[in-house]
N, C-alpha and C positions, 0 to 999 in steps of 0.2 A: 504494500500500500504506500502512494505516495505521500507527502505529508502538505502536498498541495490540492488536495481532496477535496472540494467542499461537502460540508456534514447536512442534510438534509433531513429533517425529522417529520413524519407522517404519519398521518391519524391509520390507523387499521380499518377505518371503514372508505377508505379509498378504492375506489372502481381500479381494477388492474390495470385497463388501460395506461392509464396514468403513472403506476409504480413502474412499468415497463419501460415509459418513456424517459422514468429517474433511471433507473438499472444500468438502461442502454449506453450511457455516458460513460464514461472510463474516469470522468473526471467528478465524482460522483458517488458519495457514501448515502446510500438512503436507508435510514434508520428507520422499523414503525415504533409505533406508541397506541398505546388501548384507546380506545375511544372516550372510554369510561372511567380514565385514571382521574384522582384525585387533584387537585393544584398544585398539594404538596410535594406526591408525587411528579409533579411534570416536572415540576423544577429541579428537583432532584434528578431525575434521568436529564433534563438541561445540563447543568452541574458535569454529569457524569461524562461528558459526551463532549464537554467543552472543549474548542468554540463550536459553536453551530452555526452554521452560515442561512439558514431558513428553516421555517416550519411551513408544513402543511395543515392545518386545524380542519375540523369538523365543527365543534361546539364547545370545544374547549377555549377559554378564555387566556388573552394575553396583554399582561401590560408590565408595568415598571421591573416590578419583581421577576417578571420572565426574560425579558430584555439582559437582565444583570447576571441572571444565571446561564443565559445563552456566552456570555464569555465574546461574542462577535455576530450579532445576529444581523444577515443585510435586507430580506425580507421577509416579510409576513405573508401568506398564501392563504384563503378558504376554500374548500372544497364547496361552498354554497356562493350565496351573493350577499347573505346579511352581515353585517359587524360589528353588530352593538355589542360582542361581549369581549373586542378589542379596545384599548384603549389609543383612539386614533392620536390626540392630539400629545400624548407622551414620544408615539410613534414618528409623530411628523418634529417634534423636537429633536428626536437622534437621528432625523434624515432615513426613516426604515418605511419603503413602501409598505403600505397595505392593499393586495391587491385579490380581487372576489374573481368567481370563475362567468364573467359577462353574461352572454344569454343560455348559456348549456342549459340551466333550468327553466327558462323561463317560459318554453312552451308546457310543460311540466305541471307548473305549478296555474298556469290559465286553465289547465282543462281540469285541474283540481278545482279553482273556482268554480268551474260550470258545473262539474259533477255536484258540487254540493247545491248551487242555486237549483237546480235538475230535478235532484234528491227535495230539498225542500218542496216546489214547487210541484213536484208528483206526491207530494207526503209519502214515501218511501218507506221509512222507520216504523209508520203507525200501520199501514197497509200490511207489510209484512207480520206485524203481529197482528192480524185481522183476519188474514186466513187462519195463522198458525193456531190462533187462538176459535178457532173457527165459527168467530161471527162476521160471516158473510153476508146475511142480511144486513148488517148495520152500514154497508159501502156505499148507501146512497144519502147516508148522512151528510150534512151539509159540512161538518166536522174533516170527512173522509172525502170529500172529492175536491181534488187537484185541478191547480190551475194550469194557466198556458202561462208561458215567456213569451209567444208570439204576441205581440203588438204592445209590450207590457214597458216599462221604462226602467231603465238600469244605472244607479248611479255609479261611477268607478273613482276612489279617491287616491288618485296617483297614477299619473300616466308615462310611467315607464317603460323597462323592458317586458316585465308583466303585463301591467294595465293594457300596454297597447295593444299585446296579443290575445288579453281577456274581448277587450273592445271589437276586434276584428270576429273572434267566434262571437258575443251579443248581437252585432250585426247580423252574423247569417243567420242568425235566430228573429232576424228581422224585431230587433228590440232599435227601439229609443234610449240612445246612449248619451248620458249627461258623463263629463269629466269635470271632478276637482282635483285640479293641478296647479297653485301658485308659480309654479317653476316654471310652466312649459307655455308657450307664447300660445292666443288665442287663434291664429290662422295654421298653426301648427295641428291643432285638434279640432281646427273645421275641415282641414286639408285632407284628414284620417273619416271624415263622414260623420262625425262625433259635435256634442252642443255643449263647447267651454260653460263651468258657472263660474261665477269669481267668488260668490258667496255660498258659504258651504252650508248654514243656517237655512237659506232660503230655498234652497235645492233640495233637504231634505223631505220637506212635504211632498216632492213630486214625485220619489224614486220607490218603486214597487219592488225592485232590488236595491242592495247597495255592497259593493262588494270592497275591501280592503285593502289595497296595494301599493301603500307610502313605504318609505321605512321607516324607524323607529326612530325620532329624536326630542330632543329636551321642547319642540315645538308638536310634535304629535303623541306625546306620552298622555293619556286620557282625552285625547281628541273627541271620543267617540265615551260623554259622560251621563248624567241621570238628563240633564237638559236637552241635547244633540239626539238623544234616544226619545226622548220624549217630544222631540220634532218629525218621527219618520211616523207616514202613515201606517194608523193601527194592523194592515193586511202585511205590511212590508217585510221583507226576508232579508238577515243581515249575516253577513260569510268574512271572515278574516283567515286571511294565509300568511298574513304579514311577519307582524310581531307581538308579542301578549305585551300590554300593557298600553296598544292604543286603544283596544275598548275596556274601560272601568268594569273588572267582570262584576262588582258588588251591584253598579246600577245594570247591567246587561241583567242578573239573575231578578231583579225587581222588574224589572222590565218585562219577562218571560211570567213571570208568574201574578201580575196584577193586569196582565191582559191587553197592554202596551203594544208588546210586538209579540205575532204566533208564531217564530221559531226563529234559530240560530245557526249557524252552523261555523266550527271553530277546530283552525286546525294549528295553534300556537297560544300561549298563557303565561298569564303573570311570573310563572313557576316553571321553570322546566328541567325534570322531571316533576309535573303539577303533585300535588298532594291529591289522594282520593277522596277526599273526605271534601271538596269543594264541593259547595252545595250546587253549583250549576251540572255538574255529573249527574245528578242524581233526577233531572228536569228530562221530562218524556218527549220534548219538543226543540230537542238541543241535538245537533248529531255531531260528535270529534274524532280527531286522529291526529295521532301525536309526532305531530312537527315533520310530516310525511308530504306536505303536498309538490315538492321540490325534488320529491326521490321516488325516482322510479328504475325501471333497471339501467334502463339507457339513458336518463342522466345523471346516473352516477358514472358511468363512463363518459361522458362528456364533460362532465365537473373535474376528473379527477386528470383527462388533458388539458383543461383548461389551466389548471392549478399547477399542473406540471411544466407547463410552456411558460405560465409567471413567473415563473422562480428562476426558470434558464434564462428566459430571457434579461430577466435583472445581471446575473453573472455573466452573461454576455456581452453586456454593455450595450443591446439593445430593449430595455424596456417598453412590455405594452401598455403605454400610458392610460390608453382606454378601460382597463381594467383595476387602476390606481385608484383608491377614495380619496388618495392625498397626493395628489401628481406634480404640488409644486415641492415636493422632494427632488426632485430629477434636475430642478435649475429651470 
């Protein structure tokens, strides 16, 4: 072994793909790590392993204290797209990109959104216990019969790599597609077939869906609270794939059960791994999955080259900046 190696450290739930294309390198130690290790432990295996020249994360958190224990850390890599449990701006202080796997998920995590507005919208969960439980008579209960999507109105808040591809399948469902996106110019998402709002308040009353695609920050953390909730119409069906902690799950759980809004559908929490004992689990009108909507078989192989080409290409001296949270590291 050379001792001009760089040390690569990688979550074990990385798609092969991806470890192949670390392997392949000669120049090139690619270490895994459990997906499931503790903090203490990571640092510790940091520590052991010193210097590391990049990690690959899954959900494992990284900031000051990881940095110190990497001994030379140059960048940060996720095998997803989210990063709140990075700490960016320590990162951007030591110059160490942090860089997400761009769109490998995000067809992925679109068709998770529709499957669950789908699933709402056909009442799915109750249906299935209605055979099983074999009251078949009761299906023409007003309770039990499902709506359409077609001509129905969808709010999408965040129009990104997601949103836009969530936006494009709403359309061919021939839905009425409202976008809340401070970010993205309003001829940008008339350009897409889509009706910009600027006010997100106001927009609420119209959306029959409303589906959740920001990411996570110190400006959308409880975005979505007892008020904003108690703005959507009482029929409305509301899905986050995002990140838990932009809907208030305390007001989401009042909400569900004083008749507010008839169902939810949630595939990220406050918690994760959530505690079971959250009272919204235990709600008939709530369908989850945990932190899945992004992982499928084939984009976990597409995360895990995406994840992989970030990290060469930093040691290369050509960075994908596109892929950077914090690009003005680069100069």
């Amino acid at each position: 072994m050379t001792t001009n190696r760089k040390k690569v450290l990688y979550t074990d739930s990385m798609g092969r793909a991806g470890i192949e294309i670390l392997k392949a390198r000669g120049d090139i130690e690619a270490i895994p790590f459990n997906y499931f290790m503790k903090d203490t432990e990571y640092q510790a295996l940091l520590k052991s392993h010193a210097p590391v020249h990049a990690v690959i994360l899954g959900a494992t958190p990284f900031a000051e204290a990881d940095y110190a224990a990497s001994g030379g850390i140059e960048v940060v890599a996720r095998t997803g797209v989210g990063y709140d449990a990075i700490d960016i701006p320590a990162m951007t202080r030591r110059k160490v990109p942090v860089m997400i796997a761009g769109t490998a998920n995000s067809p992925s995590v679109a068709e998770q959104a529709m499957t669950f507005m789908l699933t709402l919208a056909r009442k799915g969960p109750q249906l299935t216990r209605l055979v099983a439980e074999g009251r078949w008579a009761d299906r023409l209960k007003p309770e039990n019969v499902a709506v359409d999507m077609f001509e129905k109105t969808v709010l999408i808040v965040g129009f990104g790599r997601i949103g836009t591809r969530t936006a494009k399948r709403c359309l061919a469902m021939e839905m009425t597609v409202l976008i809340y996106d401070p970010y993205v110019k309003a001829e940008v998402i008339r350009a897409a077939g889509c009706e910009p709002v600027a006010d997100l308040d106001a927009a609420l009353p119209r959306a029959d869906f409303i589906t959740i695609h920001c990411p996570k920050t110190p400006d959308t953390v409880g975005m979505f609270n007892a008020d904003r909730l108690g703005r959507m119409k009482r029929t409305a069906y509301l899905v986050c794939t995002a990140r838990g902690g932009i809907i208030d799950e305390a007001a989401l759980h009042e909400a569900l059960t004083d008749g507010t809004l008839p169902a939810a559908a949630l595939d990220v929490f406050d918690r994760e791994p959530p505690d079971t004992a959250n009272p919204l689990f235990k709600l008939p009108n709530v369908i989850l999955s945990p932190h899945m909507a992004g992982v499928t078989a084939e984009a976990m192989e597409r995360m895990a080259v995406e994840a992989a080409k970030n990290v060469l290409s930093v040691f290369d001296g050509n960075p994908r900046k596109e892929n950077a949270i914090n690009p003005e590291v680069f100069g």
